[in-house]
DOPA-860256 format. One record per residue (C-alpha): x, y, z. Coordinates in steps of 0.2 Angstrom, whole numbers, plus 5000, padded with zeros to 4 digits. Layout:
N
[zalo [X,Y,Z]],
...
//
This chain:
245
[zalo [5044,5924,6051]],
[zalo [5029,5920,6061]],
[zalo [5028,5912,6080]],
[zalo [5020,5897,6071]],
[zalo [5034,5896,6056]],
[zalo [5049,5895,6071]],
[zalo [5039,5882,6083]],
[zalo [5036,5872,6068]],
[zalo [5052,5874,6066]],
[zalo [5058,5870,6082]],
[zalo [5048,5853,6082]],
[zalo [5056,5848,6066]],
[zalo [5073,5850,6071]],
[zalo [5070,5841,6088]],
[zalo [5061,5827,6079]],
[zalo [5075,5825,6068]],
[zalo [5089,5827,6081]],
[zalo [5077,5812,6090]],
[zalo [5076,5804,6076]],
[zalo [5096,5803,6077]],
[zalo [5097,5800,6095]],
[zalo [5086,5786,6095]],
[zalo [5094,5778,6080]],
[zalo [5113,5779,6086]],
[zalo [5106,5773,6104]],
[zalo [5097,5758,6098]],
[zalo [5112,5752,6087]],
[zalo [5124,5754,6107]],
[zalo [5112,5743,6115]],
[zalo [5110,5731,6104]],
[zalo [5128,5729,6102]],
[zalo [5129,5734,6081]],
[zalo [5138,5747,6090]],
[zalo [5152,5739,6101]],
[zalo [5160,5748,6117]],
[zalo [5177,5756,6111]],
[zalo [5172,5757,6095]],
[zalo [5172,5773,6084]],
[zalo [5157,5782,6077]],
[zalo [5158,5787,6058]],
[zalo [5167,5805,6057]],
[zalo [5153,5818,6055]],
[zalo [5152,5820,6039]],
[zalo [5147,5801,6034]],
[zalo [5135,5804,6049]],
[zalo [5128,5821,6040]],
[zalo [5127,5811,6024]],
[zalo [5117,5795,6032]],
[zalo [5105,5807,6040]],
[zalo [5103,5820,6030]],
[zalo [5102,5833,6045]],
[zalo [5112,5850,6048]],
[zalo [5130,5850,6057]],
[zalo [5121,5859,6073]],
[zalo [5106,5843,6074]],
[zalo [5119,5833,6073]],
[zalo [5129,5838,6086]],
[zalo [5115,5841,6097]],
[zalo [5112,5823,6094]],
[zalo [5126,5817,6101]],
[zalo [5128,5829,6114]],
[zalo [5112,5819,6121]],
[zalo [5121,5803,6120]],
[zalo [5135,5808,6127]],
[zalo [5123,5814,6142]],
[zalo [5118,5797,6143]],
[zalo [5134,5791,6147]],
[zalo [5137,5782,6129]],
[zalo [5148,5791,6119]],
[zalo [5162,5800,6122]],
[zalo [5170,5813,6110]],
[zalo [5187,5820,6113]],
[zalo [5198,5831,6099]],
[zalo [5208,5823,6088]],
[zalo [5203,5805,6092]],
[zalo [5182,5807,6087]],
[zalo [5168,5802,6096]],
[zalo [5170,5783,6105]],
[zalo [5155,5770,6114]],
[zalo [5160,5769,6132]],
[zalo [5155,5755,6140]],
[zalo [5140,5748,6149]],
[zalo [5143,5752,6166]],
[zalo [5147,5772,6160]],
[zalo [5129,5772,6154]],
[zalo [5115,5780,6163]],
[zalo [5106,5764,6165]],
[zalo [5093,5771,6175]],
[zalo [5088,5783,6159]],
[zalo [5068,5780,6155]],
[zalo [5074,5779,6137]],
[zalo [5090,5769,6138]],
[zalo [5076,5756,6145]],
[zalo [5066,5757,6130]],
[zalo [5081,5751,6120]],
[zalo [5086,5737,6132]],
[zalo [5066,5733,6130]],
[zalo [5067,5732,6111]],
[zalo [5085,5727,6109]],
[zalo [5089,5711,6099]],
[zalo [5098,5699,6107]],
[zalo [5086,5683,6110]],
[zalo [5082,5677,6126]],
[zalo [5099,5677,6135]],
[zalo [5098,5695,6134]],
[zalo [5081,5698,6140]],
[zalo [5085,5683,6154]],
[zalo [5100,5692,6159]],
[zalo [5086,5709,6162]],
[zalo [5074,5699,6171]],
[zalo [5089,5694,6181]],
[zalo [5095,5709,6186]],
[zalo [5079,5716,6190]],
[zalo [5076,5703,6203]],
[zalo [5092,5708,6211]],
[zalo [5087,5725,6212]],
[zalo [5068,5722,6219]],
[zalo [5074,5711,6233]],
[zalo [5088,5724,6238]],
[zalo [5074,5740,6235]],
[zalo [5057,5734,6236]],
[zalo [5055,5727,6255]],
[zalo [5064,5742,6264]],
[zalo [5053,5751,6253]],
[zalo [5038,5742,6259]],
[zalo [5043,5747,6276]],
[zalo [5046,5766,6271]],
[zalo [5027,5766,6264]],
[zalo [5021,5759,6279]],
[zalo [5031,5773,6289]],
[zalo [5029,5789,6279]],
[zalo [5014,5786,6266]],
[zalo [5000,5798,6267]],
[zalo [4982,5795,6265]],
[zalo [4984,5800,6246]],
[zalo [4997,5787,6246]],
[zalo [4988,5771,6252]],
[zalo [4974,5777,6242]],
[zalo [4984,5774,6227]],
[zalo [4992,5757,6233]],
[zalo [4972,5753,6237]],
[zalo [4966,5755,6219]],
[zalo [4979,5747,6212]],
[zalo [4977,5733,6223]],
[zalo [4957,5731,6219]],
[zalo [4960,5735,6199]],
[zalo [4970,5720,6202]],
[zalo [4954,5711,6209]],
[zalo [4945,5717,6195]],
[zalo [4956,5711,6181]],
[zalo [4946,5693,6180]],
[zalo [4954,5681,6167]],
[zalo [4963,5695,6159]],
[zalo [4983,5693,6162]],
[zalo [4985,5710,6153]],
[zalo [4975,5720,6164]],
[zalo [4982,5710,6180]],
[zalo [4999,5716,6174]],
[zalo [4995,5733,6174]],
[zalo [4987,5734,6190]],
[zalo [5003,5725,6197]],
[zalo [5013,5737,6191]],
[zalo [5003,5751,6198]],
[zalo [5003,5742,6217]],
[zalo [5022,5741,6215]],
[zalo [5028,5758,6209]],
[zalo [5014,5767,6220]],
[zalo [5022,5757,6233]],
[zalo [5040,5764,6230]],
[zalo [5032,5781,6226]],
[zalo [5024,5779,6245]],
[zalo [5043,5777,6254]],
[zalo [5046,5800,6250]],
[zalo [5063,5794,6246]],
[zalo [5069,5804,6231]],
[zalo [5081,5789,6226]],
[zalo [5066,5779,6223]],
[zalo [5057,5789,6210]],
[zalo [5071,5784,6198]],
[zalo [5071,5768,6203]],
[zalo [5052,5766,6199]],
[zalo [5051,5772,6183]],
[zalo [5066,5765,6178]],
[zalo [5058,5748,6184]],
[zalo [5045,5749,6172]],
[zalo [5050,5742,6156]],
[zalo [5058,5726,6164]],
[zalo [5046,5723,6175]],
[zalo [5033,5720,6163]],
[zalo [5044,5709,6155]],
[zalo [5045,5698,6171]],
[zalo [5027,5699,6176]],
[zalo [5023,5692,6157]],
[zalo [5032,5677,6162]],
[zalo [5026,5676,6182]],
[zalo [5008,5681,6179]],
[zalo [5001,5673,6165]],
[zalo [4988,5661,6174]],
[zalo [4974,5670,6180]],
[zalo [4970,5657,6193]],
[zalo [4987,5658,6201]],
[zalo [4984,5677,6199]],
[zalo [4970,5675,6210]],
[zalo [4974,5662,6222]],
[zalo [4992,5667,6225]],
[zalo [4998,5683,6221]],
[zalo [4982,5695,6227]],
[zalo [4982,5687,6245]],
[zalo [5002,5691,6246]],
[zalo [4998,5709,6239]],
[zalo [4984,5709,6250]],
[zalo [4998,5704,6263]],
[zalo [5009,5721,6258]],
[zalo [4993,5732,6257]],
[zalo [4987,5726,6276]],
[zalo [5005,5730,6283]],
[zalo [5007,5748,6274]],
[zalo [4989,5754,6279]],
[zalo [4991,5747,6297]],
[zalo [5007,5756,6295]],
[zalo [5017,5741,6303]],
[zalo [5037,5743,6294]],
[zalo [5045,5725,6299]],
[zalo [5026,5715,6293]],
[zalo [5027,5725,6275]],
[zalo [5045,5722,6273]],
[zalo [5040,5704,6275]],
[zalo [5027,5704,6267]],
[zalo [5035,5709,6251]],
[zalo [5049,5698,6253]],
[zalo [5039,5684,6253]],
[zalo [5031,5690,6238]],
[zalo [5046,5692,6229]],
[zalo [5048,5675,6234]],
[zalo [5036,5668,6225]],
[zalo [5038,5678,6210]],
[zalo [5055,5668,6209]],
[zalo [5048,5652,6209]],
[zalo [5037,5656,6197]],
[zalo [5050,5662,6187]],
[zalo [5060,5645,6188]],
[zalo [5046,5636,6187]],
[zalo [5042,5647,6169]],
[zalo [5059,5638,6163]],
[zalo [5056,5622,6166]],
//
């Protein structure tokens, strides 16, 4: 066999064992799959998916990594509940992000997120203004001016927010923060489509209080960016209540 034939064949078996993961992990978090609940045995599960013993172990090996099943002898393969779940994982996000479950689910996301930037984001703030390097605040600068340029685009305002704010907690040299920003991601672009839809409120409120947080960091002043973002989290909540009116 060639080296071609085995790394083609390596790629096929990880697709498929992805394939597998993604579909089992999409039904927990959508709830089709309920905590306490027992998976199929193995061989309904070989005969839905079509895939060899070893793939499908593999499979839920990766789940079980996650935090959402747990397999024990005798008893089979069980959904733990939520709070066992790695909800920091960048793809247990993805399925919370295209999980069914109208809008009290995706409210009770939204929710949550809040909670977690006020607790994070201004001592952040203040980490950024301590330790950021040069490279750093270059970063948080160019995401504050593609956020100048986005015009009456919502879209690209979004991005470039999103940018401001992880480059932010990227800037604090904390390694507890990485995960946090990139397990932010998903959920905050689900917040910012309901906060920063006008393009004039864009412009005339939330660049001068980003403009606020980039002063602060760059003049490398810890209790002003820490204020600074809080008063900006501020008014993402009132916009956010004043969304659901």
């Amino acid at each position: 066999m060639t080296n071609s034939s085995v790394a083609i064949g390596r790629t096929l078996k990880r697709n498929l064992r992805e394939q597998i993961v993604d579909g089992i992990g999409s039904d927990i978090v959508s709830g089709r799959l309920k905590p306490g609940e027992l998976l199929p045995s193995e061989d309904v599960l070989l005969g839905r998916y079509g895939v060899s013993r070893t793939v499908l172990r593999e499979a839920l090996n990766v789940l079980a990594g996650k935090g959402m099943l747990d397999a024990r002898p005798k008893r089979g393969t069980v959904v733990t509940p939520r709070s066992a779940w790695n909800q920091l994982d960048p793809v247990v996000l993805s399925w919370r992000g295209g999980a069914s479950g109208g809008e009290t689910r995706r409210e009770g996301g939204v929710d949550a997120l809040m909670e977690v930037r006020r607790i994070v984001e201004p001592g952040a703030a203040a980490l950024a203004a301590r330790r950021g390097t040069e490279r750093d605040f270059a970063e948080i600068r160019a995401a504050y001016e593609a956020m100048e340029r986005a015009g009456d685009s919502p879209e690209a305002f979004m991005e470039a927010d999103l940018a401001f704010h992880v480059a932010c907690l990227y800037a604090g040299k904390n390694d507890f923060l990485a995960p946090i920003a990139h397990a932010i991601r998903t959920e905050m672009m689900a917040s910012l489509r309901i906060t920063n839809r006008d393009p004039v409120l864009n412009r005339s409120v939330s660049l001068p209080l980003h403009k606020a947080i980039l002063d602060a960091i760059l003049a490398r002043d810890p209790d002003e960016a820490a204020a600074a973002m809080k008063r900006h989290l501020d008014d993402t909540e009132h916009r956010r209540a004043q969304s659901q009116r």
